[in-house]
Structure formats: C-alpha cells, structure tokens
C-alpha positions as CSV (number, residue, x, y, z in Angstrom):
1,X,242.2,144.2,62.6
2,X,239.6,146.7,60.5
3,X,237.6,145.1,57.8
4,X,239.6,147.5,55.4
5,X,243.3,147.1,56.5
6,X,242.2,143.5,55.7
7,X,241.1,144.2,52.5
8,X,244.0,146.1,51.9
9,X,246.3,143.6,52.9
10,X,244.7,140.9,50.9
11,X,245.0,143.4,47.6
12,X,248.6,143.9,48.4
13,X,249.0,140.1,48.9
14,X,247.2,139.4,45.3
15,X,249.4,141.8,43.8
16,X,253.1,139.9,45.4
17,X,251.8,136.6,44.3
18,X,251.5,137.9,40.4
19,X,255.3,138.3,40.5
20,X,255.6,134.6,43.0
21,X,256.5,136.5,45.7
22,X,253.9,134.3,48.4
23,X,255.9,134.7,51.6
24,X,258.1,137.0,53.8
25,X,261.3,135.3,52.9
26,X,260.7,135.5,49.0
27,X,259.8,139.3,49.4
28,X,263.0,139.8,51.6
29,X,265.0,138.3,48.8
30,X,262.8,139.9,45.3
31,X,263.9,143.0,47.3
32,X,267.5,142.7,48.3
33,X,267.7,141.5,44.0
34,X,266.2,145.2,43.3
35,X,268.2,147.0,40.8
36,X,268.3,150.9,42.0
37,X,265.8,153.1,41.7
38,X,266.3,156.2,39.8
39,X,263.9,159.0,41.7
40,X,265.4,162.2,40.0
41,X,262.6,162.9,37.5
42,X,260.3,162.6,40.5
43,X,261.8,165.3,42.8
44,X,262.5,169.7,42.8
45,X,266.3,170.4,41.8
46,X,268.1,171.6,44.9
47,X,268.2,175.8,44.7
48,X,271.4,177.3,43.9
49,X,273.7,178.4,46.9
50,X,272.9,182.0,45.8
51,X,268.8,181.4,46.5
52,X,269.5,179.5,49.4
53,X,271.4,182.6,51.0
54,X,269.0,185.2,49.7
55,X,266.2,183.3,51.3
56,X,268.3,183.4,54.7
57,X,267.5,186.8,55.7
C-alpha cells in the first residue's frame, strides 16, 4: 500500500471514530440507520420533453 492511501485511510478512520463508528460492523449499521439523503439542490433539472426533442435532430 502507498504511503498516501495510508494516510488517507488513517484520516478517513479519525474522522469515523469522532461519530464511534471504530469498525466494519458499526459502519454497516450507522449506515443502514441513515435517514435519506435529499440531492435535488445538488443536481440540473431534467430539460423539458420539448428541448429534449429539439436537441434530437
């Protein structure tokens, strides 16, 4: 393993023990518990059928 993916790794591992999450099984379950995440402030709208055919051609 590369000096950085295991820096990486131990960052990511610092950051799940803040929230008590110190192995595979507790992440497994802190995830399966996750409420739904709401991405539609994060993405385009979808174009209207009209744009979509227009842009057909």
């Amino acid at each position: 393993m590369k000096a950085v993916e295991k820096t990486q790794l131990e960052k990511i591992k610092k950051a799940l023990e803040k929230y008590g999450i110190f192995n595979e099984e507790q992440l497994n379950e802190a995830i399966k518990n996750m409420k739904p995440l709401n991405i539609g402030c994060m993405v385009s709208p979808v174009p209207s059928k009209k744009v979509l055919e227009e842009q057909e051609c």
